[in-house]
gemmi code that builds the backbone of each chain (N, CA, C; Angstrom):
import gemmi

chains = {
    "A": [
        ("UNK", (79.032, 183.777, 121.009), (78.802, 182.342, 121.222), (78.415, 182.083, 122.675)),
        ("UNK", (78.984, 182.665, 123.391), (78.771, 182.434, 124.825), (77.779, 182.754, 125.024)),
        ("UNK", (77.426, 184.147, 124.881), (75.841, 185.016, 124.996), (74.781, 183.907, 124.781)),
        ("UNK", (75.095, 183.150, 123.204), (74.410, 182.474, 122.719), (73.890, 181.287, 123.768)),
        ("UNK", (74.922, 180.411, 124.234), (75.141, 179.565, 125.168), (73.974, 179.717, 126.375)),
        ("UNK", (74.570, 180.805, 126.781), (73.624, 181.547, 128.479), (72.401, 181.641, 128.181)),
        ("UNK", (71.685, 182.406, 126.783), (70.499, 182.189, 126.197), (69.657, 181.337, 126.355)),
        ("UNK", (70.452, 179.971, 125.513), (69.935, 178.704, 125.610), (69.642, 177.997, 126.558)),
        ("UNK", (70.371, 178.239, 127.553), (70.248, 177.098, 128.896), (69.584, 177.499, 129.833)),
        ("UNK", (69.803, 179.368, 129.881), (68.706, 179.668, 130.960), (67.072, 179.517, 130.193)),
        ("UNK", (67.001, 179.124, 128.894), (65.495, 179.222, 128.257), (65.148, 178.083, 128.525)),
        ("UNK", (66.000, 176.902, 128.596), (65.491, 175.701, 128.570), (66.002, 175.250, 130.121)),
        ("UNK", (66.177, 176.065, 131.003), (66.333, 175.687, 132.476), (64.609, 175.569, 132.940)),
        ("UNK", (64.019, 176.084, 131.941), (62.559, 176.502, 132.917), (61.434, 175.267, 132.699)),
        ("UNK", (61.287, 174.359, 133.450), (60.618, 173.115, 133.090), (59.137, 173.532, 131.958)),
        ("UNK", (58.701, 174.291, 132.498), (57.147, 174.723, 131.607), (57.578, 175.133, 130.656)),
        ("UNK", (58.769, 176.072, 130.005), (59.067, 176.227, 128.738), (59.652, 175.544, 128.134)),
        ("UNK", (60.899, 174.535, 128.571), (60.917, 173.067, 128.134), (59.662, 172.143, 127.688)),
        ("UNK", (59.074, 172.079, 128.470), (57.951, 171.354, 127.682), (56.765, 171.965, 126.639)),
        ("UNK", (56.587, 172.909, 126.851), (55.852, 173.591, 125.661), (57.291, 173.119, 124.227)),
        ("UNK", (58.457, 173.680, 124.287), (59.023, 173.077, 123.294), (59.578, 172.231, 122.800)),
        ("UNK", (59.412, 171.149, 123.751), (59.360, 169.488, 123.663), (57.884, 169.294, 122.729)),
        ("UNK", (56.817, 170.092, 123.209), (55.405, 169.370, 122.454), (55.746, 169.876, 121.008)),
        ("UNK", (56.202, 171.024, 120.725), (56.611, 171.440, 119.228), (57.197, 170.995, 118.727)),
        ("UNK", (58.279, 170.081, 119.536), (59.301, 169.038, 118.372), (58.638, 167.822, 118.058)),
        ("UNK", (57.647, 167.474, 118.878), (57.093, 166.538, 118.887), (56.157, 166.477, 117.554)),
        ("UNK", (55.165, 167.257, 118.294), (53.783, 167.467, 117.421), (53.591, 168.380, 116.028)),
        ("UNK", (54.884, 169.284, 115.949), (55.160, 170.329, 115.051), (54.138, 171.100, 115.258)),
        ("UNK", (54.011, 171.918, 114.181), (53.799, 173.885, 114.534), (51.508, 173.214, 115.511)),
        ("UNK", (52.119, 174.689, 116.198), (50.872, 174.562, 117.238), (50.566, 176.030, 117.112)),
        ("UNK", (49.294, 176.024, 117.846), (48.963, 177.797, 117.559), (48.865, 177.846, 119.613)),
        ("UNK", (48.699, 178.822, 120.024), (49.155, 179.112, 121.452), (47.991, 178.439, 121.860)),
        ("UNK", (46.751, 178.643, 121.471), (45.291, 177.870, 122.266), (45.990, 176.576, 122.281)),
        ("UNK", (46.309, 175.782, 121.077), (46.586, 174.371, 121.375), (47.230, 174.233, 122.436)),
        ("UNK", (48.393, 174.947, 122.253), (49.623, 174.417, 123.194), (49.137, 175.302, 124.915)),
        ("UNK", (48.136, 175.965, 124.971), (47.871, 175.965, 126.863), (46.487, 174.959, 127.096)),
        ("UNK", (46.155, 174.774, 125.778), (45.260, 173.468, 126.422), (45.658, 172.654, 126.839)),
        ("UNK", (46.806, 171.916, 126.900), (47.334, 170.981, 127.187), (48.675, 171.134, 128.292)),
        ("UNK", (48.996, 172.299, 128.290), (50.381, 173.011, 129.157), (50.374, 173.143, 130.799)),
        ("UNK", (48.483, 173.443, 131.217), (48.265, 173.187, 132.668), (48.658, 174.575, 133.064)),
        ("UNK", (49.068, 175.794, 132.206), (48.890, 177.446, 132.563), (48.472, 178.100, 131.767)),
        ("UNK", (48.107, 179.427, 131.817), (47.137, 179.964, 131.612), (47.563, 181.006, 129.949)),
        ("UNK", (47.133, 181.160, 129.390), (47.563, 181.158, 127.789), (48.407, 182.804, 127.986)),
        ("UNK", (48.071, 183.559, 128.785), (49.187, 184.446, 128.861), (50.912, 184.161, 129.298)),
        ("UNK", (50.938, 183.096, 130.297), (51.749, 182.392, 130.493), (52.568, 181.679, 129.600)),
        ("UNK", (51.879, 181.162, 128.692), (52.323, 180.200, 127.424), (53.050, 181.432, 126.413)),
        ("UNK", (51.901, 182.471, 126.446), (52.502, 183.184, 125.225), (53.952, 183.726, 125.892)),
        ("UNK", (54.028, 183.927, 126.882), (55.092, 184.810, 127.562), (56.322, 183.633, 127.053)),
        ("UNK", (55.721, 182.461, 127.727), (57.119, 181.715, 127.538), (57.286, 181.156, 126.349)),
        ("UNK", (56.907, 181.506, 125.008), (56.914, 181.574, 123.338), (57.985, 182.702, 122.930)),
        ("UNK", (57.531, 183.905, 123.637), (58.586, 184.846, 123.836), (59.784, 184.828, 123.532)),
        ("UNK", (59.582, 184.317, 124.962), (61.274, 183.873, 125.832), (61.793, 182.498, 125.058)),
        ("UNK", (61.529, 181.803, 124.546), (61.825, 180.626, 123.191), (62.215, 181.507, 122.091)),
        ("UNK", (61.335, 182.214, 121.457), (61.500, 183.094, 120.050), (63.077, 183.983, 120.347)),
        ("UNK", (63.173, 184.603, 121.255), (64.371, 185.163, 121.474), (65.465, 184.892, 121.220)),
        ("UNK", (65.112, 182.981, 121.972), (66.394, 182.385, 121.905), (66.688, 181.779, 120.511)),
        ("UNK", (65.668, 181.725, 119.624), (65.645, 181.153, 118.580), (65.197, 179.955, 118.397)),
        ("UNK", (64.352, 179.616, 119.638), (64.127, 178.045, 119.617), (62.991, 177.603, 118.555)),
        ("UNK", (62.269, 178.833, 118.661), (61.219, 178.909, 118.030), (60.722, 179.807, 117.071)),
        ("UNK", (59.343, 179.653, 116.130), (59.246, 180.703, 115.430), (57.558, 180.878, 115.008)),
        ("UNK", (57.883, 182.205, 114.654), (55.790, 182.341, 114.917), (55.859, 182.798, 113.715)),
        ("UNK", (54.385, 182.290, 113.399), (53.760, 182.388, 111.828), (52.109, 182.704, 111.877)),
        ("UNK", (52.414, 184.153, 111.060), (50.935, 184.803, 111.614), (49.692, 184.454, 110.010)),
        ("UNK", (49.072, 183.811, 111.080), (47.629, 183.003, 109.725), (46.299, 183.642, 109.942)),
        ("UNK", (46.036, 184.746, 109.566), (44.693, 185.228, 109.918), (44.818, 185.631, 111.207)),
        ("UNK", (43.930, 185.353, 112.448), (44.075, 185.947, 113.819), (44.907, 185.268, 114.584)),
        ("UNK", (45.179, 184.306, 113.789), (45.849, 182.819, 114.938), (47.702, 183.252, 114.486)),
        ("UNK", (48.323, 182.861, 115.450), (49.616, 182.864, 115.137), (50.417, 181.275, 115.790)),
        ("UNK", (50.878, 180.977, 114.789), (51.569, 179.280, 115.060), (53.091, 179.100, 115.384)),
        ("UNK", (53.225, 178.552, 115.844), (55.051, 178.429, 116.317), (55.389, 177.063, 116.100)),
        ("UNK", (56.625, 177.060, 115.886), (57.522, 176.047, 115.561), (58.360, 175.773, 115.878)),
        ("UNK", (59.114, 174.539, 116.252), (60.524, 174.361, 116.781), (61.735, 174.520, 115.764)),
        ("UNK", (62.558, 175.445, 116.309), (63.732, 175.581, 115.835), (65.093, 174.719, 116.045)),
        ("UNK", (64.876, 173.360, 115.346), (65.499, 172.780, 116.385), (67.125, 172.963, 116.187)),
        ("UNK", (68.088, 174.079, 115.463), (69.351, 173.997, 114.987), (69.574, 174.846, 115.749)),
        ("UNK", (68.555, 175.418, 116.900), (68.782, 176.509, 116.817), (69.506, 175.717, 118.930)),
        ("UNK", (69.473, 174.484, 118.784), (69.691, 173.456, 120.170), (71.181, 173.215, 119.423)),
        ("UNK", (72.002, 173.627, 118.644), (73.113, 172.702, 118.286), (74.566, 173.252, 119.070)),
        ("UNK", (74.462, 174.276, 119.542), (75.878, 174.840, 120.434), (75.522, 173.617, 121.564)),
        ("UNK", (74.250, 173.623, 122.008), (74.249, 172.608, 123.197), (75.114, 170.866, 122.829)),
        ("UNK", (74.822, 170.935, 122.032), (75.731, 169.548, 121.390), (77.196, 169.552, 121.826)),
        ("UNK", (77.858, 170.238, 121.246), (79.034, 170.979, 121.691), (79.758, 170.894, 123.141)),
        ("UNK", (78.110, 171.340, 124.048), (79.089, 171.304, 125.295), (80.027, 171.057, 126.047)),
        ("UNK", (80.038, 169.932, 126.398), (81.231, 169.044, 126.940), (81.967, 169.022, 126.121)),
        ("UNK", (82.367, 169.390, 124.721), (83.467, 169.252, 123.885), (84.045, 170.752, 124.268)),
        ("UNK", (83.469, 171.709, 124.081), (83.868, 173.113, 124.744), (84.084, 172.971, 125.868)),
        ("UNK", (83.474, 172.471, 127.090), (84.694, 172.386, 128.001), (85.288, 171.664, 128.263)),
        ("UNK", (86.058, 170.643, 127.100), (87.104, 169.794, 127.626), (87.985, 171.196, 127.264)),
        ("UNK", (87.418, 171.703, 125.943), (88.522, 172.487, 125.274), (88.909, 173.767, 126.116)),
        ("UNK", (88.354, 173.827, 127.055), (88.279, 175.548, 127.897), (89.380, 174.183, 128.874)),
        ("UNK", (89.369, 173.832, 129.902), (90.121, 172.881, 130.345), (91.217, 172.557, 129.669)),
        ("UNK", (91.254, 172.132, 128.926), (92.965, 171.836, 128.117), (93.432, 173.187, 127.682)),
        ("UNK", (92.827, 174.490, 127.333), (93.484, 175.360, 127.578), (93.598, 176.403, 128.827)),
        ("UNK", (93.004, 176.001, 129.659), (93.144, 176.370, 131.461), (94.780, 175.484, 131.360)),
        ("UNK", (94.971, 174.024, 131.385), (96.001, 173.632, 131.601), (97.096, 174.288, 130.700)),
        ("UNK", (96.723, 174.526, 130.093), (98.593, 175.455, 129.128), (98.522, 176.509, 130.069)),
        ("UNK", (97.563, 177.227, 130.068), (97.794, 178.362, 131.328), (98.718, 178.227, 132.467)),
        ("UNK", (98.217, 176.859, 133.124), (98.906, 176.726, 133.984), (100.016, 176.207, 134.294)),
        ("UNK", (100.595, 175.379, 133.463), (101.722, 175.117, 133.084), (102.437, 176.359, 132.723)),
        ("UNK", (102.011, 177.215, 132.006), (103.055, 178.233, 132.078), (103.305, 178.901, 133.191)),
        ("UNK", (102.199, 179.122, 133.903), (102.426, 179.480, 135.366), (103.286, 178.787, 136.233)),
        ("UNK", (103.143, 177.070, 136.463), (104.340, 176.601, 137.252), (105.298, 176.758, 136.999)),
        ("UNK", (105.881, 177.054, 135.405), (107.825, 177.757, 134.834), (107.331, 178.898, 135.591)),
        ("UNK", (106.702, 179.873, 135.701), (106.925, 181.257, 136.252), (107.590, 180.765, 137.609)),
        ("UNK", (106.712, 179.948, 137.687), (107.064, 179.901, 139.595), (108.020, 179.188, 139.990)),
        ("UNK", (108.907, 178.972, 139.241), (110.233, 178.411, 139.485), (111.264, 179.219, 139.519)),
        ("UNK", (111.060, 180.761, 138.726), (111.943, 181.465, 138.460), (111.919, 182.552, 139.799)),
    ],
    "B": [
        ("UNK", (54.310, 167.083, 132.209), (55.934, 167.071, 132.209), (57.020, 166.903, 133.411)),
        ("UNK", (57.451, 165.552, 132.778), (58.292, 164.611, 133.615), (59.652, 165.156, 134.219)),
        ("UNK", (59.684, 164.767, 135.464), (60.953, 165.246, 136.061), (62.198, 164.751, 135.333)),
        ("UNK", (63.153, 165.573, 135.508), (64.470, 165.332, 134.432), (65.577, 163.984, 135.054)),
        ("UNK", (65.745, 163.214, 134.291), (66.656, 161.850, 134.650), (67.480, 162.573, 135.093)),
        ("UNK", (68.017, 161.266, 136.141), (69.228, 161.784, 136.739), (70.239, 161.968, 135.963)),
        ("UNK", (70.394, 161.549, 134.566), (71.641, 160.870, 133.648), (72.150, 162.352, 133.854)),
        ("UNK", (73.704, 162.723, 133.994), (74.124, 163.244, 133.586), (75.778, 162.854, 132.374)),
        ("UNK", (76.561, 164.342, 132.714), (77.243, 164.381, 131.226), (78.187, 164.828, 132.275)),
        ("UNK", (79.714, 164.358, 131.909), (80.913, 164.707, 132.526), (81.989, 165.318, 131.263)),
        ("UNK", (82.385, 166.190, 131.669), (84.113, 165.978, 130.916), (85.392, 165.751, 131.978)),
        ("UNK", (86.497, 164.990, 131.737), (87.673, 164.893, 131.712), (88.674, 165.441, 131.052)),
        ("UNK", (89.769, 165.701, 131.475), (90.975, 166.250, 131.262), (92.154, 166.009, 132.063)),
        ("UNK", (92.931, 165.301, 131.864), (93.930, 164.594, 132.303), (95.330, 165.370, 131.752)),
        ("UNK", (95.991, 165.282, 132.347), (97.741, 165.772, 131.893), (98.905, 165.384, 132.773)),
        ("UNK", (99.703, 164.766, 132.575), (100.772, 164.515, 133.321), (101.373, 165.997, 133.317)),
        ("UNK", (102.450, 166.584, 134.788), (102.210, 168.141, 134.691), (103.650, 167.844, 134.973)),
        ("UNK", (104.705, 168.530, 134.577), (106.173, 167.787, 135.435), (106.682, 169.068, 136.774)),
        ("UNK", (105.825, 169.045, 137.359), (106.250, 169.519, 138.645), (105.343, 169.020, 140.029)),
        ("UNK", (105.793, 169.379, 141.108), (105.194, 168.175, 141.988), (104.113, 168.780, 142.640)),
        ("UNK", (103.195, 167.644, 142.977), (101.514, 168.250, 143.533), (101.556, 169.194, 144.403)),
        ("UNK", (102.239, 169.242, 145.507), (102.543, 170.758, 146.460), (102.799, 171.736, 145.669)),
        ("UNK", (103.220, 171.955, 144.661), (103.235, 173.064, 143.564), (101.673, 173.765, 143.245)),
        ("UNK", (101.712, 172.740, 142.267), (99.924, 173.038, 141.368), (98.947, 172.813, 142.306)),
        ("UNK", (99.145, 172.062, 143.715), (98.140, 173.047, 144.924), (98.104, 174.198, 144.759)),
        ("UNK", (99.203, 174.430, 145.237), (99.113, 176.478, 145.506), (98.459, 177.106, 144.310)),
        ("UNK", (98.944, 176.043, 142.995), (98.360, 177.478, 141.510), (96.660, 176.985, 141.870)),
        ("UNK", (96.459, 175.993, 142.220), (95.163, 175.568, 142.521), (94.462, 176.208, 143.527)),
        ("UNK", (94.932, 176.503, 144.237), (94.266, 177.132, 145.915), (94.317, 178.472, 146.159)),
        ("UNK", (95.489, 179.247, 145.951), (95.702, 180.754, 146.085), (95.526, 181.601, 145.449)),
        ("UNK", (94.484, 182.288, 145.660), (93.242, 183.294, 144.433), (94.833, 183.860, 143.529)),
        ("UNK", (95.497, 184.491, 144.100), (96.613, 185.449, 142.893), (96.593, 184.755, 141.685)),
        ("UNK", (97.373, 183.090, 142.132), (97.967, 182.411, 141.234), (96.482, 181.617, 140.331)),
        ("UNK", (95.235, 181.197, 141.554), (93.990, 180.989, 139.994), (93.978, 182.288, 138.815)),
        ("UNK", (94.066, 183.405, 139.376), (93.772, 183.760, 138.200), (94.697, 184.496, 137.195)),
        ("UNK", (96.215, 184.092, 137.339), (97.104, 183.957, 136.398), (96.442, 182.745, 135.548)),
        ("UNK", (95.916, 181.427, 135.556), (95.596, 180.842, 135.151), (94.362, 180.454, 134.175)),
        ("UNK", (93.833, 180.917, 135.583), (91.897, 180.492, 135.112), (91.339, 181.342, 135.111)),
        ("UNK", (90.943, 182.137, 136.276), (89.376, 183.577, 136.498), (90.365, 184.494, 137.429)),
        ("UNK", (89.684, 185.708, 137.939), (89.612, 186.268, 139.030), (88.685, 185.706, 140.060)),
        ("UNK", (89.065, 185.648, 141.041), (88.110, 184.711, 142.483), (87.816, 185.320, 143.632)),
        ("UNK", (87.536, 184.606, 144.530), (87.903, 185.005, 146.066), (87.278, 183.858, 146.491)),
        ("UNK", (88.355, 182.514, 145.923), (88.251, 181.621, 146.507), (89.223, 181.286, 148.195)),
        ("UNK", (89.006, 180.172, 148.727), (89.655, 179.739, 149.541), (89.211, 178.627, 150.083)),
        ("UNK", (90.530, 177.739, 150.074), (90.384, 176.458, 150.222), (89.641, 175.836, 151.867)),
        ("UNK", (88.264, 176.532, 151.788), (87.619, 176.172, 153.048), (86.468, 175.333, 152.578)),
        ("UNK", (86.179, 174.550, 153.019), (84.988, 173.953, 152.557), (83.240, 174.592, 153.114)),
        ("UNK", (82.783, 174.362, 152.558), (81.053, 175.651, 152.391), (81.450, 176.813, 151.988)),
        ("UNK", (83.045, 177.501, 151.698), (83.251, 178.663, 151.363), (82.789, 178.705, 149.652)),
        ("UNK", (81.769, 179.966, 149.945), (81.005, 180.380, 148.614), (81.641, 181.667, 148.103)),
        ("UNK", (81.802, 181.223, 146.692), (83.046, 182.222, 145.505), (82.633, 182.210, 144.767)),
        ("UNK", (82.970, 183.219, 143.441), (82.711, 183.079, 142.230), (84.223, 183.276, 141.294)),
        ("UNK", (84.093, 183.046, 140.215), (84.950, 182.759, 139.210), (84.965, 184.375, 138.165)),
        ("UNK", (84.884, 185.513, 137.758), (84.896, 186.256, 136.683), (85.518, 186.812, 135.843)),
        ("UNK", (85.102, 186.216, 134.669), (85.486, 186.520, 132.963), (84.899, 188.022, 133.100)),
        ("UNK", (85.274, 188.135, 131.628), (84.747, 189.386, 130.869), (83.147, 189.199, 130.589)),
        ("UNK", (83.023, 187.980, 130.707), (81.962, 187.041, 129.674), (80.354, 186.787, 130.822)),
        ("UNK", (81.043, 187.261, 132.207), (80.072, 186.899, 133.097), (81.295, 186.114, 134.201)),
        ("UNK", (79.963, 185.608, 135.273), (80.978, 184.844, 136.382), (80.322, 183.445, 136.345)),
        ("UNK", (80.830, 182.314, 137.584), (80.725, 181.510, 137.710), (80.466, 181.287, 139.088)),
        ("UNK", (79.080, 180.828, 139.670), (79.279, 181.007, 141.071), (79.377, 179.200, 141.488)),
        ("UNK", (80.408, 179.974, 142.234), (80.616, 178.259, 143.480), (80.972, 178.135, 144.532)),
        ("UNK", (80.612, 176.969, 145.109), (81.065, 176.468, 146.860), (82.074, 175.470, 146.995)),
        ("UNK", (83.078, 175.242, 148.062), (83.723, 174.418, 147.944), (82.874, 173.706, 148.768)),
        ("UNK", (83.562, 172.064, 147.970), (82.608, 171.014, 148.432), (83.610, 170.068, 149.302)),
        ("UNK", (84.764, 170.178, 148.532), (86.221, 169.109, 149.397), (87.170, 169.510, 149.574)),
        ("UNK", (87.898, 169.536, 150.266), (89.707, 169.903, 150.395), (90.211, 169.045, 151.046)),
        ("UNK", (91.217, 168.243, 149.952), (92.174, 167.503, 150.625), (93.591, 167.718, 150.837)),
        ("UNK", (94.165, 168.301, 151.702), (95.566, 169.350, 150.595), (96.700, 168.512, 150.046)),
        ("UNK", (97.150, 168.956, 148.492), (97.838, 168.245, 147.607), (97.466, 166.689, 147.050)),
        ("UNK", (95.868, 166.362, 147.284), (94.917, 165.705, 146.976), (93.880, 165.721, 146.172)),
        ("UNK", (92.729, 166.595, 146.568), (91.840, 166.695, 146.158), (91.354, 167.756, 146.289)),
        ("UNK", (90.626, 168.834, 145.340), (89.716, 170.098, 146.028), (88.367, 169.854, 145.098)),
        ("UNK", (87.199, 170.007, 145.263), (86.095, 169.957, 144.650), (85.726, 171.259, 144.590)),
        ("UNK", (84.502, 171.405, 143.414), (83.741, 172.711, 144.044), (82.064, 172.757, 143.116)),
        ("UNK", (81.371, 173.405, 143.682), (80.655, 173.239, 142.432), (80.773, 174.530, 141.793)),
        ("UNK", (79.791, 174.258, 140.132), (80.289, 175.397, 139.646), (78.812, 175.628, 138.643)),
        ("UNK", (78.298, 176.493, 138.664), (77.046, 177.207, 137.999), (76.820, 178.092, 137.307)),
        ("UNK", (77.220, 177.917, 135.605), (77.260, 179.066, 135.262), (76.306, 178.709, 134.143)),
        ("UNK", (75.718, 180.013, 133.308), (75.079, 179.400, 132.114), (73.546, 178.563, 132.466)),
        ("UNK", (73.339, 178.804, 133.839), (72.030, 177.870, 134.075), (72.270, 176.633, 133.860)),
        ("UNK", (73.586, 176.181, 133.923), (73.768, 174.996, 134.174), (74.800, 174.533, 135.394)),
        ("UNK", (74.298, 173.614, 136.470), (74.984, 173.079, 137.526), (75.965, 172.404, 137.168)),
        ("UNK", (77.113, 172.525, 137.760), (77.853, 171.025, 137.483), (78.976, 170.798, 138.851)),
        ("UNK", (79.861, 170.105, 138.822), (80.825, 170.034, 139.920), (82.643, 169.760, 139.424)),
        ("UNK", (82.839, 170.664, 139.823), (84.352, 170.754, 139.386), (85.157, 169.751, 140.679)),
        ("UNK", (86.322, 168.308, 139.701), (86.852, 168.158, 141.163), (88.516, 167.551, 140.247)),
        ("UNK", (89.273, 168.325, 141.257), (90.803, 168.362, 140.538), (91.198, 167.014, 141.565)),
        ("UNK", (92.205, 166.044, 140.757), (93.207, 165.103, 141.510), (94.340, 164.991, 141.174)),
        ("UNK", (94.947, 165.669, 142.389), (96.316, 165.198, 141.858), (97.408, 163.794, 142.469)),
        ("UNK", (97.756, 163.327, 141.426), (98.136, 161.894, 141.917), (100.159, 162.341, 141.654)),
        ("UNK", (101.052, 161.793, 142.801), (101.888, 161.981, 142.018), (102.831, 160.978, 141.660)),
        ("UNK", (103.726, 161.635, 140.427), (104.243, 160.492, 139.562), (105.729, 160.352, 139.834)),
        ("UNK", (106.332, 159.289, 138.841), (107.822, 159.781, 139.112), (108.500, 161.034, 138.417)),
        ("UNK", (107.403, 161.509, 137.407), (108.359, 162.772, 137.109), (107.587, 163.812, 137.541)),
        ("UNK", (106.880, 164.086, 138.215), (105.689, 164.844, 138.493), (104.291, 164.746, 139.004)),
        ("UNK", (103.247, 165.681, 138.610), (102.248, 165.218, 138.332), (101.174, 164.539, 137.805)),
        ("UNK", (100.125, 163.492, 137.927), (99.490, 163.571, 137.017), (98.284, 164.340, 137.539)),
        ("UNK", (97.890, 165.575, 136.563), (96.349, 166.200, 136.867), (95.327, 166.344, 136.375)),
        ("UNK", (94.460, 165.770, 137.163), (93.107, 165.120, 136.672), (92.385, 166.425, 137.182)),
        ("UNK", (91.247, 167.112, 135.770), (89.948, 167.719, 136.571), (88.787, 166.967, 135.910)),
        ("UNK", (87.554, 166.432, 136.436), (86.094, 166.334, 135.928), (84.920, 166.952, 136.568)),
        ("UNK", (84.491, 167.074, 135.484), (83.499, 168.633, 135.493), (82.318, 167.586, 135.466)),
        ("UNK", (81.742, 167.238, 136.145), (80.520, 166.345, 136.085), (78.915, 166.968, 137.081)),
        ("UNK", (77.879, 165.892, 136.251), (76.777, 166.883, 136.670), (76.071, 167.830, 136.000)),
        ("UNK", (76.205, 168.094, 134.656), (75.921, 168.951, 134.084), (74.111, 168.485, 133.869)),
        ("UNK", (73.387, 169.498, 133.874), (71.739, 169.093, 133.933), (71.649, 169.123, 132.097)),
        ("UNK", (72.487, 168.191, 131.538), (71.906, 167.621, 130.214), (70.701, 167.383, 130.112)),
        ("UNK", (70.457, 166.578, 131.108), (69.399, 165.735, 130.575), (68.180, 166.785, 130.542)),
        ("UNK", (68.038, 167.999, 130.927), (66.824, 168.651, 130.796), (67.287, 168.923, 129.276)),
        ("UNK", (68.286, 169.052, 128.820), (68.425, 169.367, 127.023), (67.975, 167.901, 126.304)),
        ("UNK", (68.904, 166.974, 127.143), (68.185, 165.715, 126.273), (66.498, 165.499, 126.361)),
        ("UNK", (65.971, 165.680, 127.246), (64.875, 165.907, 127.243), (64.164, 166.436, 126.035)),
        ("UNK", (64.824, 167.567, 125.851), (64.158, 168.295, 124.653), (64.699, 167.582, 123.128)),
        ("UNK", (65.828, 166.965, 123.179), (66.182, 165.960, 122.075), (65.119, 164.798, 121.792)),
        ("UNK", (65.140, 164.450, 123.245), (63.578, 163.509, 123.430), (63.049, 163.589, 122.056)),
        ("UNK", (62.256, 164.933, 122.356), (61.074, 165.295, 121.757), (61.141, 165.401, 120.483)),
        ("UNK", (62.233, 165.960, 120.238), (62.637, 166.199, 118.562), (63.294, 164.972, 118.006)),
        ("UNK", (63.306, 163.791, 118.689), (63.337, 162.760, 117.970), (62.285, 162.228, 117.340)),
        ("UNK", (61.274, 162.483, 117.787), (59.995, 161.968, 116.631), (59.941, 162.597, 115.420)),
        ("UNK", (60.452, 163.703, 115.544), (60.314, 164.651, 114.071), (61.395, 164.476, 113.579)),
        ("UNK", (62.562, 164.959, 114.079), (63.647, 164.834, 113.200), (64.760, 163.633, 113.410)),
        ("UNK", (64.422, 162.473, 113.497), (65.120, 160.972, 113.663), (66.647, 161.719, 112.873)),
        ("UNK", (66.593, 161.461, 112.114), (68.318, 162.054, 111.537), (69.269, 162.508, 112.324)),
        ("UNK", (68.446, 163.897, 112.287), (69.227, 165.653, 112.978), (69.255, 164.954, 114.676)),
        ("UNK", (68.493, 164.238, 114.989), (68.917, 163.824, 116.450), (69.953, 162.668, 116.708)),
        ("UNK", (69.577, 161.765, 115.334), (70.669, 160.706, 116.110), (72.231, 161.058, 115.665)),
        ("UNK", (72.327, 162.251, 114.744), (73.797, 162.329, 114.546), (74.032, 163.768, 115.863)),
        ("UNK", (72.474, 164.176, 116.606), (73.123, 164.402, 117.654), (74.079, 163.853, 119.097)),
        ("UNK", (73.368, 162.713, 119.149), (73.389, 161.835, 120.047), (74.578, 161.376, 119.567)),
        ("UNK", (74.788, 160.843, 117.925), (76.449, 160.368, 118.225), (77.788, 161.470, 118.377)),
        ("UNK", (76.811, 162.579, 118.335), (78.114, 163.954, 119.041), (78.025, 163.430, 120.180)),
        ("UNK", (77.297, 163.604, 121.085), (77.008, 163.486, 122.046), (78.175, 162.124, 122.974)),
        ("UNK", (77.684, 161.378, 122.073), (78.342, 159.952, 122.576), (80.105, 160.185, 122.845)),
        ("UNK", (80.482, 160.322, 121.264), (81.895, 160.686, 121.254), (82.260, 162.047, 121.854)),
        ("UNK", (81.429, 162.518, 122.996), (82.184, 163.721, 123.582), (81.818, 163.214, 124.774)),
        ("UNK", (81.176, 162.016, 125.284), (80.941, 161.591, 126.430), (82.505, 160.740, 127.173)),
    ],
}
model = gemmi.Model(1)
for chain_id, residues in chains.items():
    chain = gemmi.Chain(chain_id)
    for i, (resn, *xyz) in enumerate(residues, 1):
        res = gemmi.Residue()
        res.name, res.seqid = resn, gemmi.SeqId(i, " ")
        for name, pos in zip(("N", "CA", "C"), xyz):
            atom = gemmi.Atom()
            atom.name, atom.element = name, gemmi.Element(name[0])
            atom.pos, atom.b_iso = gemmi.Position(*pos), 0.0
            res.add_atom(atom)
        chain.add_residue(res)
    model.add_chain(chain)
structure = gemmi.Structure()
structure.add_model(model)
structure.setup_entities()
């Protein structure tokens, strides 16, 4: 889960691959020409950062003749939902931790 | 593609603690006793002093940002490619503590961003994100 977590956030830390998969949730499945016509880098670039999406699961490629199309995965964003509920919950159990620690430290 | 709103996302965690704030300083401040608790460190309660936090799972790198002693300590904290700022208060009570941490700052909004987007397509799957979202806000 965590792995999962680190995945996600460093994929979508990267503004240019954020938005390539912002235009896929948007516009639905694109083939890579579409999506660097419009991306402002250079289609090796795009494909690289399709990659680095597909990995994470954000996305998914579908091979049609020479062209290959991608799609947003978007369930694949739902641990991010979570977040702040996971760390209230990492936090409220940091505090039992430490509460047991201040009885230690009395003794 | 638009720079990311400032909006961010906090959590809270509050506990009345029944022993007194000069206590849960020290479990707060003195690397031994953080990581009976929380991580392994090599923190210290200096401010610009840069530390990290490590799990099994990876680390957490941070700076202290405040020290107030048996007050306040801040820090930030970066893990996961995501920024945020850790800041503990302790207020005290008549039977103790009460101890406050909020973890605020988190760069949501580059995720909401991407919710953005997938709200045109999937109106549903987003707005029962957003009311996670809400009720964990």
């Amino acid at each position: 889960m965590r792995h999962a977590h680190d995945m996600l956030f460093r994929t979508l830390a990267d503004p240019t691959r954020r938005a390539i998969f912002e235009r896929l949730c948007r516009q639905g499945e694109q083939t890579v020409g579409a999506l660097t016509a419009r991306s402002g880098v250079s289609q090796p670039a795009v494909s690289k950062h399709l990659g680095v999406l597909k990995q994470a699961g954000l996305v998914r490629d579908r091979h049609e003749g020479r062209q290959t199309h991608y799609s947003a995965q978007l369930h694949a964003l739902s641990p991010l939902i979570d977040w702040t509920r996971q760390m209230a919950g990492f936090w409220q159990n940091r505090f039992d931790h430490l509460e047991d620690l201040l009885k230690r430290m009395d003794q | 593609m638009n720079e990311a709103s400032t909006e961010t996302q906090s959590v809270v965690v509050e506990r009345d603690i029944p022993h007194p704030p000069e206590k849960i300083w020290r479990a707060l401040t003195q690397p031994h006793l953080i990581e009976e608790w929380l991580m392994k460190n090599d923190f210290k309660a200096a401010v610009d002093h840069r530390f990290s936090f490590r799990g099994d799972w990876g680390s957490v790198d941070c700076q202290v940002l405040s020290v107030e002693a048996h007050k306040t300590l801040a820090y930030t904290w970066a893990a996961f490619g995501l920024k945020s700022v850790v800041t503990w208060t302790l207020t005290p009570t008549s039977t103790g503590t009460r101890l406050r941490v909020e973890q605020s700052g988190f760069q949501l909004p580059q995720m909401r961003q991407a919710y953005q987007g997938a709200k045109a397509a999937w109106p549903g799957f987003v707005t029962k994100l957003e009311q996670v979202l809400a009720r964990a806000a």
